[in-house]
mmCIF file of the N, C-alpha and C atoms, coordinates in Angstrom:
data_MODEL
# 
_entry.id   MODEL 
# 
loop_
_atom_site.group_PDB 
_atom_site.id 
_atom_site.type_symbol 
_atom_site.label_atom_id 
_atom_site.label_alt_id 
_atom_site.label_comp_id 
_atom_site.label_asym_id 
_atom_site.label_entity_id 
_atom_site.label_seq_id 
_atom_site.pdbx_PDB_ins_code 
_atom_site.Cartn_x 
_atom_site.Cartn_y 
_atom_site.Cartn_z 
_atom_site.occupancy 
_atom_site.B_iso_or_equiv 
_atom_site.pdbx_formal_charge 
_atom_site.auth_seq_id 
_atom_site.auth_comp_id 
_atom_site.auth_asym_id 
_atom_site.auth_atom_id 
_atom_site.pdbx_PDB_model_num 
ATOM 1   N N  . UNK A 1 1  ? -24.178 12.485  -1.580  1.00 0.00 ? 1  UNK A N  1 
ATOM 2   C CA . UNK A 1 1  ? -25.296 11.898  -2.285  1.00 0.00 ? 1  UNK A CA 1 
ATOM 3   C C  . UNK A 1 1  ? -26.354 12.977  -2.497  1.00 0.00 ? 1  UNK A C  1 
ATOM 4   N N  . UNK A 1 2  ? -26.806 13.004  -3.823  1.00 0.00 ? 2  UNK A N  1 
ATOM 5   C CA . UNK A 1 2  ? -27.491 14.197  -4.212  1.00 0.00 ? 2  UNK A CA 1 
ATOM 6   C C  . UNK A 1 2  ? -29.247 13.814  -3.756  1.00 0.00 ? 2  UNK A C  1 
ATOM 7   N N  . UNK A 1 3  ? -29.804 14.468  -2.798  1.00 0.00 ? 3  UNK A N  1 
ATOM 8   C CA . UNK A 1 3  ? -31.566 14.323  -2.368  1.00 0.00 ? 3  UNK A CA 1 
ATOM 9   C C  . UNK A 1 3  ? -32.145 13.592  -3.913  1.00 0.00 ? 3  UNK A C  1 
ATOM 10  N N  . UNK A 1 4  ? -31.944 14.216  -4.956  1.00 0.00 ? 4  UNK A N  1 
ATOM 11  C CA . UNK A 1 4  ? -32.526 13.985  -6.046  1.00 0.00 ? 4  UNK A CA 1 
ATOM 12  C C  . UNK A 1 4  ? -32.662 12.581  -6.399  1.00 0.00 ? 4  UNK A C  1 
ATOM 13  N N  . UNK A 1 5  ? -31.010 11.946  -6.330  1.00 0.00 ? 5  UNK A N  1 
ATOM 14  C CA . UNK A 1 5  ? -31.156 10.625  -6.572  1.00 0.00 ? 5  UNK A CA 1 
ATOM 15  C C  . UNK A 1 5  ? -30.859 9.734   -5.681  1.00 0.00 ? 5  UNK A C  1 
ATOM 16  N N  . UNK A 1 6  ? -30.882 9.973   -4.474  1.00 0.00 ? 6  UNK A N  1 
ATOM 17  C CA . UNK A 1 6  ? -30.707 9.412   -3.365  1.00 0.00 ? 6  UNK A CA 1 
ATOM 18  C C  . UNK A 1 6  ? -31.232 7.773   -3.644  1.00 0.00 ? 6  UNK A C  1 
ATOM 19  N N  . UNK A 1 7  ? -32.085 7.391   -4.147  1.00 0.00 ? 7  UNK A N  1 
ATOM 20  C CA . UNK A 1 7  ? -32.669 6.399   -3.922  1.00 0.00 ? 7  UNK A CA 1 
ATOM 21  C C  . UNK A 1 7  ? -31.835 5.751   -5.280  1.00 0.00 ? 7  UNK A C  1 
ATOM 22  N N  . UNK A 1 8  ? -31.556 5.740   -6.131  1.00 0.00 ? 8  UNK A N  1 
ATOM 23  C CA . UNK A 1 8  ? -30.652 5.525   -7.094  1.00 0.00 ? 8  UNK A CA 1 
ATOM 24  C C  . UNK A 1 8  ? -29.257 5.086   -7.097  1.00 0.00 ? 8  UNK A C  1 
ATOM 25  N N  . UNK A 1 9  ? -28.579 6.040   -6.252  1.00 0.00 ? 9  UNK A N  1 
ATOM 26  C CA . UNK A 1 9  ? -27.322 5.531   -5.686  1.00 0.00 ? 9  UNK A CA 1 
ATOM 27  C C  . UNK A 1 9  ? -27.084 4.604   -4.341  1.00 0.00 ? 9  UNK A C  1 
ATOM 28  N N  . UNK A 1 10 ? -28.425 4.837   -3.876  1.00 0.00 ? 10 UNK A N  1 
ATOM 29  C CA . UNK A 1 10 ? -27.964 3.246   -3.074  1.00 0.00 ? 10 UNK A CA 1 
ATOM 30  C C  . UNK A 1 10 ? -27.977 2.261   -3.312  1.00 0.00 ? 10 UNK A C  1 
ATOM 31  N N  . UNK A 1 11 ? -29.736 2.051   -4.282  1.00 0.00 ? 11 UNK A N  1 
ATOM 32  C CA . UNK A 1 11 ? -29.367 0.864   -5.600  1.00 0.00 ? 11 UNK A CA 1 
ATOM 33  C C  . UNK A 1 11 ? -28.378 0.440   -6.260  1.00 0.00 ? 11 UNK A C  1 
ATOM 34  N N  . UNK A 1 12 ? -27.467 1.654   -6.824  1.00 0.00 ? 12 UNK A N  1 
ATOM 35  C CA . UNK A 1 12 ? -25.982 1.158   -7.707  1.00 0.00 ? 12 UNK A CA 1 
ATOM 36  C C  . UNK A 1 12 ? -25.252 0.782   -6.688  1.00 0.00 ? 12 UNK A C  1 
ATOM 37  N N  . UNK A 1 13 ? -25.078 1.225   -5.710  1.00 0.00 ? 13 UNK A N  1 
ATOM 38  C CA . UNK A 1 13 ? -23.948 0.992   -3.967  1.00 0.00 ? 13 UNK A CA 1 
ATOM 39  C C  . UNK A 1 13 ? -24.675 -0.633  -3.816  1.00 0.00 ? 13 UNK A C  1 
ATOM 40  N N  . UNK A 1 14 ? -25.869 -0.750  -3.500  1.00 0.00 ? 14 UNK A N  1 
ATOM 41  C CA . UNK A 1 14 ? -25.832 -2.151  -2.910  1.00 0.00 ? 14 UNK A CA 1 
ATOM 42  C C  . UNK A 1 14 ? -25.793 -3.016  -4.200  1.00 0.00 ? 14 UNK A C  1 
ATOM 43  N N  . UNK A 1 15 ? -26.002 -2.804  -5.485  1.00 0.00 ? 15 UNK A N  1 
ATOM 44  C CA . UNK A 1 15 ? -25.916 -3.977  -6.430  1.00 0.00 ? 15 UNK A CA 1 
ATOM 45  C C  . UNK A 1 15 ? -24.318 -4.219  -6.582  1.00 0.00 ? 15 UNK A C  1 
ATOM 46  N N  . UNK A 1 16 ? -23.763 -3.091  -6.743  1.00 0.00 ? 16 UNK A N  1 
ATOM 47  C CA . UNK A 1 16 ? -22.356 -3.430  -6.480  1.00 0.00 ? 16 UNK A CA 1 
ATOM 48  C C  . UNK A 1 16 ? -21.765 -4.483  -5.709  1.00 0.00 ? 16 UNK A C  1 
ATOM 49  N N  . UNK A 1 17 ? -22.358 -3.863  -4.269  1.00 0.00 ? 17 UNK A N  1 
ATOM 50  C CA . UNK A 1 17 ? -21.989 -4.380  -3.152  1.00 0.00 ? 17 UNK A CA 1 
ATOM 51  C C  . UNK A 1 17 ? -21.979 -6.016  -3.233  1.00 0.00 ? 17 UNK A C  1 
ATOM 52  N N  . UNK A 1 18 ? -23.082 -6.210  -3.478  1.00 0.00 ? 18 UNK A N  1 
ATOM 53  C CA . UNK A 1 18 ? -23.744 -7.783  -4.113  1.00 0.00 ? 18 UNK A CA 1 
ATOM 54  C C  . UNK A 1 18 ? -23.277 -8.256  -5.187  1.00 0.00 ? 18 UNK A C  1 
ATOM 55  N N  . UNK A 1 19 ? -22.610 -7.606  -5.514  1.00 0.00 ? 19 UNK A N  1 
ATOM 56  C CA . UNK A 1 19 ? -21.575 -8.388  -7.151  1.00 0.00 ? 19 UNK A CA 1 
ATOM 57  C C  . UNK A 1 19 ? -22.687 -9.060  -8.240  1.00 0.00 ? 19 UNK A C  1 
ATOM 58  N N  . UNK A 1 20 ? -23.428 -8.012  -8.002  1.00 0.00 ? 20 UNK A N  1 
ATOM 59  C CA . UNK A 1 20 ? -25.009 -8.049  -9.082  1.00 0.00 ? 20 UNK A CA 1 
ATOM 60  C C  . UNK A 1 20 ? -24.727 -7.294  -10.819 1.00 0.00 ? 20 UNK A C  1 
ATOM 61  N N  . UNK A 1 21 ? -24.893 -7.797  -11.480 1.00 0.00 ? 21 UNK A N  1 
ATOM 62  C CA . UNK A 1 21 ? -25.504 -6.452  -12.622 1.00 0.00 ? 21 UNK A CA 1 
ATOM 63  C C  . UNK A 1 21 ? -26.539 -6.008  -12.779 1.00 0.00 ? 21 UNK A C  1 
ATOM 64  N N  . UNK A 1 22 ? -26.933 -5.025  -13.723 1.00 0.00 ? 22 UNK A N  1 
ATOM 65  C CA . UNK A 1 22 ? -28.244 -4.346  -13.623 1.00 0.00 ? 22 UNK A CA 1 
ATOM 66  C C  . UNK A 1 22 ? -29.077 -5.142  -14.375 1.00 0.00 ? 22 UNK A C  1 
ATOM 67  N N  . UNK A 1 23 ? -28.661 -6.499  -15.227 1.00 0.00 ? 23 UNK A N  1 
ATOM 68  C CA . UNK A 1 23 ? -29.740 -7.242  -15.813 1.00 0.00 ? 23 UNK A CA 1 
ATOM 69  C C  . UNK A 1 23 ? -29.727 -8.214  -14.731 1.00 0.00 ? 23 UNK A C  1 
ATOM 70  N N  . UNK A 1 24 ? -28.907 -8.888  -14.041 1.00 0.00 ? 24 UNK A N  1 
ATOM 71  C CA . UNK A 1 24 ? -28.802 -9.957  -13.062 1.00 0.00 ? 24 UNK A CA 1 
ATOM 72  C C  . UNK A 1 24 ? -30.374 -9.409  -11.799 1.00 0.00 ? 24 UNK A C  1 
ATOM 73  N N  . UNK A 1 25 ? -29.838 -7.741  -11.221 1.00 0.00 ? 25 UNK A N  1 
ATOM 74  C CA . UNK A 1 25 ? -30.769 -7.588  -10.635 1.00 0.00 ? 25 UNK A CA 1 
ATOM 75  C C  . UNK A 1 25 ? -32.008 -7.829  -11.022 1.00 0.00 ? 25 UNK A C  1 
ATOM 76  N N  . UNK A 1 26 ? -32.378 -7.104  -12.100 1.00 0.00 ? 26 UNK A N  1 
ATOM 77  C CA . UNK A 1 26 ? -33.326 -7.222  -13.315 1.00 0.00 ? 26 UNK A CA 1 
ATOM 78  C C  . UNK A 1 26 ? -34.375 -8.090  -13.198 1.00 0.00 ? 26 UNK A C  1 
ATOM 79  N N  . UNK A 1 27 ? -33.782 -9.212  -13.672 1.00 0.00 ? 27 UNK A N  1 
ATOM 80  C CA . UNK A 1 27 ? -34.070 -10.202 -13.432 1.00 0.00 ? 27 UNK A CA 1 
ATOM 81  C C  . UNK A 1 27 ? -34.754 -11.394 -12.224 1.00 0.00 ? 27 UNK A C  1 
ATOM 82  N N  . UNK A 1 28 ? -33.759 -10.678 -11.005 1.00 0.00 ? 28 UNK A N  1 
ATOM 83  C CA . UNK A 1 28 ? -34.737 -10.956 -10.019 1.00 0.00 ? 28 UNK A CA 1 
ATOM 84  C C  . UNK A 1 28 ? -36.040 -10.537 -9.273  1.00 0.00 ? 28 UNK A C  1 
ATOM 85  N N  . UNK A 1 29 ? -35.577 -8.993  -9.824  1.00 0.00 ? 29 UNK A N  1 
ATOM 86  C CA . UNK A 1 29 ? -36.673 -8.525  -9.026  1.00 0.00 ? 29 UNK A CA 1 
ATOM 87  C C  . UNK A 1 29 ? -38.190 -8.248  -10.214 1.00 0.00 ? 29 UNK A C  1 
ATOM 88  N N  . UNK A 1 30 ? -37.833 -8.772  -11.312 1.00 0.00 ? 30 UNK A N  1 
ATOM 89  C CA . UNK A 1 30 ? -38.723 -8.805  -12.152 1.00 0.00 ? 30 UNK A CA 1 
ATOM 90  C C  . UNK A 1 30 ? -39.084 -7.555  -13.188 1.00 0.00 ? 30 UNK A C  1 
ATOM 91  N N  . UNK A 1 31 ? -38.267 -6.981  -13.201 1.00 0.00 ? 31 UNK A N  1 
ATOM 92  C CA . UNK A 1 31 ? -38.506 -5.465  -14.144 1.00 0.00 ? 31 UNK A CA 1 
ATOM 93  C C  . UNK A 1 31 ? -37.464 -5.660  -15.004 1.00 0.00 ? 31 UNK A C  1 
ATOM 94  N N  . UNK A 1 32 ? -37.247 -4.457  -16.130 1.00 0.00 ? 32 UNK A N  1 
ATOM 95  C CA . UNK A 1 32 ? -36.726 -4.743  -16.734 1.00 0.00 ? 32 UNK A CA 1 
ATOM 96  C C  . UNK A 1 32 ? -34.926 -3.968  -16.377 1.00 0.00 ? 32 UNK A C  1 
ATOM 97  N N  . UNK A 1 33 ? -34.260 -4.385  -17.507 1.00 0.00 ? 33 UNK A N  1 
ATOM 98  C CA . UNK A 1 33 ? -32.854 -3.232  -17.199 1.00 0.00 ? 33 UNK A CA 1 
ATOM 99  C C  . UNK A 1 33 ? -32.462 -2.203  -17.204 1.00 0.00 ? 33 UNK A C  1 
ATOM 100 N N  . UNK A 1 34 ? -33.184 -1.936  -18.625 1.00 0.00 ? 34 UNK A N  1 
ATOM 101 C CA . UNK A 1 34 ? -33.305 -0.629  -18.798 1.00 0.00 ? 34 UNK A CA 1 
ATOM 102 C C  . UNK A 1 34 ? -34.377 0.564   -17.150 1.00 0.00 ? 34 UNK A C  1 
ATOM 103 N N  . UNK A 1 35 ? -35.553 0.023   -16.879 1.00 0.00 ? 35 UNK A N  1 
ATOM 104 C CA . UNK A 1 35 ? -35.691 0.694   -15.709 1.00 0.00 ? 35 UNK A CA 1 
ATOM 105 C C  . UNK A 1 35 ? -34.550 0.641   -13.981 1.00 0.00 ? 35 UNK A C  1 
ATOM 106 N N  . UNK A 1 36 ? -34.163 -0.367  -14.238 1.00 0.00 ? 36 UNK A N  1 
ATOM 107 C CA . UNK A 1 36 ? -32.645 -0.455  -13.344 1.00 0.00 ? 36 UNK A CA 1 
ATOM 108 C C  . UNK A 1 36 ? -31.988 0.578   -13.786 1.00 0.00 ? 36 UNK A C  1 
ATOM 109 N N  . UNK A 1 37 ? -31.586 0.576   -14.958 1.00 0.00 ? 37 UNK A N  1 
ATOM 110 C CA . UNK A 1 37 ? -30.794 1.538   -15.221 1.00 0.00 ? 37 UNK A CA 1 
ATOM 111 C C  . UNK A 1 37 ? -31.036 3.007   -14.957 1.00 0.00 ? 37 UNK A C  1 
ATOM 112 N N  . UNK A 1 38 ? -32.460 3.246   -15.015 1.00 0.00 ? 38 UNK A N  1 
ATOM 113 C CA . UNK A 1 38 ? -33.368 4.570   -15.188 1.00 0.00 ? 38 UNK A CA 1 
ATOM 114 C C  . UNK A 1 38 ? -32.962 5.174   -13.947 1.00 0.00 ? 38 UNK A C  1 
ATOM 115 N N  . UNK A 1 39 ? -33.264 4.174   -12.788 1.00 0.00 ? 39 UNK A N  1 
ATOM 116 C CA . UNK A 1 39 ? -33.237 4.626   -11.202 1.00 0.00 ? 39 UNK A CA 1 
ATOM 117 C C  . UNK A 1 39 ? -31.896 4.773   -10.717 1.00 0.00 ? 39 UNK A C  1 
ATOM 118 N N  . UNK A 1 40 ? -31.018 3.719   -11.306 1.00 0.00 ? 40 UNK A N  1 
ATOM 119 C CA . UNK A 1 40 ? -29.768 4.240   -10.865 1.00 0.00 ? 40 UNK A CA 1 
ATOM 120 C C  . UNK A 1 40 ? -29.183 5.766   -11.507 1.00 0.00 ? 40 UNK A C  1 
ATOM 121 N N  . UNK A 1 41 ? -29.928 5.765   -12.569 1.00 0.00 ? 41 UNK A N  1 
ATOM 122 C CA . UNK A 1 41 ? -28.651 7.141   -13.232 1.00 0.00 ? 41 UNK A CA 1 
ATOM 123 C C  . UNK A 1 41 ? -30.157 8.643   -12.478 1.00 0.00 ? 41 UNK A C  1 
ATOM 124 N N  . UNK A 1 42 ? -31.069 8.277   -11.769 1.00 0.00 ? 42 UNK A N  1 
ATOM 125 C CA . UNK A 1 42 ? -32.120 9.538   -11.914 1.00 0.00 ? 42 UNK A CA 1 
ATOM 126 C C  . UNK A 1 42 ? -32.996 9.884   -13.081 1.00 0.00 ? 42 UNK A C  1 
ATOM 127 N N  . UNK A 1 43 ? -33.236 8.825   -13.712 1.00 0.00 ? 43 UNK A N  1 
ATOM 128 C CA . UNK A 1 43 ? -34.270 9.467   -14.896 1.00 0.00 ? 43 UNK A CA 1 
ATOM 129 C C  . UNK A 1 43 ? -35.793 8.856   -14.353 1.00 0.00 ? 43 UNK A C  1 
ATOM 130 N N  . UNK A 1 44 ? -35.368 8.016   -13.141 1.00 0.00 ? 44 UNK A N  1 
ATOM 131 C CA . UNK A 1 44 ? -36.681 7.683   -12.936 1.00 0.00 ? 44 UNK A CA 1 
ATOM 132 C C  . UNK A 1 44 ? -36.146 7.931   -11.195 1.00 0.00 ? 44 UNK A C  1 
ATOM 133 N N  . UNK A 1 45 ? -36.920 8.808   -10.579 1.00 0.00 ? 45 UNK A N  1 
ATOM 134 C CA . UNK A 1 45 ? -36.349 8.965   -9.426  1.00 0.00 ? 45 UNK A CA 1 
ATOM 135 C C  . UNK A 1 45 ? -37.882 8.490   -8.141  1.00 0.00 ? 45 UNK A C  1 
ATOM 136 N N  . UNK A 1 46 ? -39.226 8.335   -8.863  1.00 0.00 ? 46 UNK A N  1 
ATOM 137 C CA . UNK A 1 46 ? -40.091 7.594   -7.802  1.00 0.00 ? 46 UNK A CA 1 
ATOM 138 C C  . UNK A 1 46 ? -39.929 6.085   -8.420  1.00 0.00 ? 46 UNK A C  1 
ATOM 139 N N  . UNK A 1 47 ? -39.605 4.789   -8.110  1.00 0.00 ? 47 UNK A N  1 
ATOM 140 C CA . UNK A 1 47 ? -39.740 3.855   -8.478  1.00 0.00 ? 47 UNK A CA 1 
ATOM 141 C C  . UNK A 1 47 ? -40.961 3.240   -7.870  1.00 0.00 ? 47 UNK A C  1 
ATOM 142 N N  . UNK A 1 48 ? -41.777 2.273   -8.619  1.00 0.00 ? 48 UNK A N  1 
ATOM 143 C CA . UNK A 1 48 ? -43.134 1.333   -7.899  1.00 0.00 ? 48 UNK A CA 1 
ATOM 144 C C  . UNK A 1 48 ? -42.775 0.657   -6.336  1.00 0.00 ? 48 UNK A C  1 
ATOM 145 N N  . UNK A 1 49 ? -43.778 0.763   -5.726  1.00 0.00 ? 49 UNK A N  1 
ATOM 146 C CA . UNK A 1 49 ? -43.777 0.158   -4.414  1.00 0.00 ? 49 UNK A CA 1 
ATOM 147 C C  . UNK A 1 49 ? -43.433 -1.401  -5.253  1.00 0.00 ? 49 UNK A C  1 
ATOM 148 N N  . UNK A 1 50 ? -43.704 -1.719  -5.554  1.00 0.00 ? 50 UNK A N  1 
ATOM 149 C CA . UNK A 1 50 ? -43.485 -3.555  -6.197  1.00 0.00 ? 50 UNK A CA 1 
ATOM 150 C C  . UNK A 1 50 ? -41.913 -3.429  -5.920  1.00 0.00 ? 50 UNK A C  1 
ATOM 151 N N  . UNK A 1 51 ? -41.514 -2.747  -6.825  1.00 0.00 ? 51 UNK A N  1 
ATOM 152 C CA . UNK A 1 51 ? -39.779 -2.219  -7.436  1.00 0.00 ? 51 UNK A CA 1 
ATOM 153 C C  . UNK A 1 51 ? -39.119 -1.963  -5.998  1.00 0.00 ? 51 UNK A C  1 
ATOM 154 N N  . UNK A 1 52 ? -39.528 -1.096  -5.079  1.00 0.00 ? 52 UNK A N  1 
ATOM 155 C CA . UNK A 1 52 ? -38.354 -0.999  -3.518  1.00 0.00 ? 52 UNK A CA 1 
ATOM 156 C C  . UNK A 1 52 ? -38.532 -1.939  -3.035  1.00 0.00 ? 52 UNK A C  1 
ATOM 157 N N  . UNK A 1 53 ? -39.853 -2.754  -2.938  1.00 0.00 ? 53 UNK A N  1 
ATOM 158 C CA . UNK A 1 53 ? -39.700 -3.943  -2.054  1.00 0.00 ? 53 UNK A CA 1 
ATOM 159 C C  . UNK A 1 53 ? -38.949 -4.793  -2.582  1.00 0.00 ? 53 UNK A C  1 
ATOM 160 N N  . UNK A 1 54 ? -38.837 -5.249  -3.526  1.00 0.00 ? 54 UNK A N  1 
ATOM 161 C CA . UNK A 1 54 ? -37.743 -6.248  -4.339  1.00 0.00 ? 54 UNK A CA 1 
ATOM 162 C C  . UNK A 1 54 ? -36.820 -5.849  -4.327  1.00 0.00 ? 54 UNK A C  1 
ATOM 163 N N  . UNK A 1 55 ? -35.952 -4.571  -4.121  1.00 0.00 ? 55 UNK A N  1 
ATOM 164 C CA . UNK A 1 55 ? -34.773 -4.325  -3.894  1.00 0.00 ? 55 UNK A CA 1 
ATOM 165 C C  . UNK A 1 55 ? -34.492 -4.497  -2.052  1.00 0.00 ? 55 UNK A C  1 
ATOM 166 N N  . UNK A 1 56 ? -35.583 -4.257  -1.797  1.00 0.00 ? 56 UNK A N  1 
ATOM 167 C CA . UNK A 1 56 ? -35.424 -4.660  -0.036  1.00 0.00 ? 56 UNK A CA 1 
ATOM 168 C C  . UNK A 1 56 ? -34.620 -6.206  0.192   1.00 0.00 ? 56 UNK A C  1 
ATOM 169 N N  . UNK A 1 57 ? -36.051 -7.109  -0.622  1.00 0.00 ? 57 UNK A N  1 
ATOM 170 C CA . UNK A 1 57 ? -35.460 -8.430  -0.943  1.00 0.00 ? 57 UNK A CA 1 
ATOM 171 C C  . UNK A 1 57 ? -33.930 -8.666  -0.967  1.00 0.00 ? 57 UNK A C  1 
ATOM 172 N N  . UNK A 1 58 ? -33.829 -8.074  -2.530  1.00 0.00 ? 58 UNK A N  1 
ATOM 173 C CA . UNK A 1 58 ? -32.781 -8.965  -2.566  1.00 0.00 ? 58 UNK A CA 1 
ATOM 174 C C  . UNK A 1 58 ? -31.001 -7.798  -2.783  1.00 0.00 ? 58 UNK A C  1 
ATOM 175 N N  . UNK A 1 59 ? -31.209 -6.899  -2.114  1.00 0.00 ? 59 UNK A N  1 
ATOM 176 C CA . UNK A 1 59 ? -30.155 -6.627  -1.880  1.00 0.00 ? 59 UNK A CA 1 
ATOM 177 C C  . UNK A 1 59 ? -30.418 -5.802  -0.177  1.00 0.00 ? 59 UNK A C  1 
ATOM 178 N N  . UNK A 1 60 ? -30.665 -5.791  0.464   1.00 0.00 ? 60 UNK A N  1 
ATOM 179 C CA . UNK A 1 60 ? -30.929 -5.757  1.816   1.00 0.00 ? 60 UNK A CA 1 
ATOM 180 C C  . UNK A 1 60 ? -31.023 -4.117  2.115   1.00 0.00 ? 60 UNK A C  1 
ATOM 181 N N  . UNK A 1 61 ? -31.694 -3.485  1.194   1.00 0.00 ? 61 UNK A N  1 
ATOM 182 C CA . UNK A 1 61 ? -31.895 -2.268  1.361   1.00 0.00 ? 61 UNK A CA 1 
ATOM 183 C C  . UNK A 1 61 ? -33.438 -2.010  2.821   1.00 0.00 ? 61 UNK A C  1 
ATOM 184 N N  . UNK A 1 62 ? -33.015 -0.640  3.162   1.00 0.00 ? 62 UNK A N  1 
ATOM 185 C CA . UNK A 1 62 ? -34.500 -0.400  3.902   1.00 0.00 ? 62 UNK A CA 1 
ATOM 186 C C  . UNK A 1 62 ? -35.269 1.308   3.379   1.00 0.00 ? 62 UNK A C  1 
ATOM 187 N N  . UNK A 1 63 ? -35.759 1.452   2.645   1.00 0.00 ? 63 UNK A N  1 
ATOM 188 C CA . UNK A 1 63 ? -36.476 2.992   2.014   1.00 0.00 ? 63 UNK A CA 1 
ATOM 189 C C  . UNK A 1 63 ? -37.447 3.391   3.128   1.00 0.00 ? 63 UNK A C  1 
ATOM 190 N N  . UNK A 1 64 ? -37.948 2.686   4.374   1.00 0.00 ? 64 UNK A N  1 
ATOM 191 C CA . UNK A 1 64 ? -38.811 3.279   5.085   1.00 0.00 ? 64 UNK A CA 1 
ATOM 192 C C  . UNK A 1 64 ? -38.190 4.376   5.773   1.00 0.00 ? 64 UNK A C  1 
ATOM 193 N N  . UNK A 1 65 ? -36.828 5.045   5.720   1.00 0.00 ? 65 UNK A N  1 
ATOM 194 C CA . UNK A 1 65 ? -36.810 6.002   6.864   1.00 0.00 ? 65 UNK A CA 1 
ATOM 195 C C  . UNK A 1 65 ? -36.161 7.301   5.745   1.00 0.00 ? 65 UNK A C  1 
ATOM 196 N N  . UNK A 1 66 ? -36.330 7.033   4.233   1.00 0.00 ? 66 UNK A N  1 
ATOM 197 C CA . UNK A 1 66 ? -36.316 8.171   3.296   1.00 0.00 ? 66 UNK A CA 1 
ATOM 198 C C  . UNK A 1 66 ? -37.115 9.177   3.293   1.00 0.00 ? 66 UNK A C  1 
ATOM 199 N N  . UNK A 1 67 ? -36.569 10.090  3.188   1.00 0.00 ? 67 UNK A N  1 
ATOM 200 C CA . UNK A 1 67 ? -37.856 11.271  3.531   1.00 0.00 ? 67 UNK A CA 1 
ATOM 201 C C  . UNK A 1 67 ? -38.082 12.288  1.542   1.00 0.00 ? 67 UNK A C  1 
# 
């Protein structure tokens, strides 16, 4: 896993994991797809505090011990 997009590929790993899509996630966590999409591929590699906590939610991620 590349430092760069570290936070990206765990997003795509746990939406997977969750048998989610990137509009399904989208959707829950209230943003749009296209920025799902952004973070998973690295074009957006700081996402909003709003944005990790809703992925905390709802796919059971934890970003507090990312450095």
């Amino acid at each position: 896993m590349t430092k760069k997009n570290e936070v990206g590929e765990l997003v795509r790993k746990a939406r997977i994991e969750h048998n989610l899509s990137a509009r399904e996630l989208a959707r829950l966590c209230n943003v749009s797809h296209t920025e799902i999409n952004n973070i998973e591929s690295g074009k957006r590699i700081r996402p909003s505090l709003f944005t990790l906590k809703s992925f905390e939610k709802y796919l059971g991620l934890n970003f507090r011990n990312l450095a």
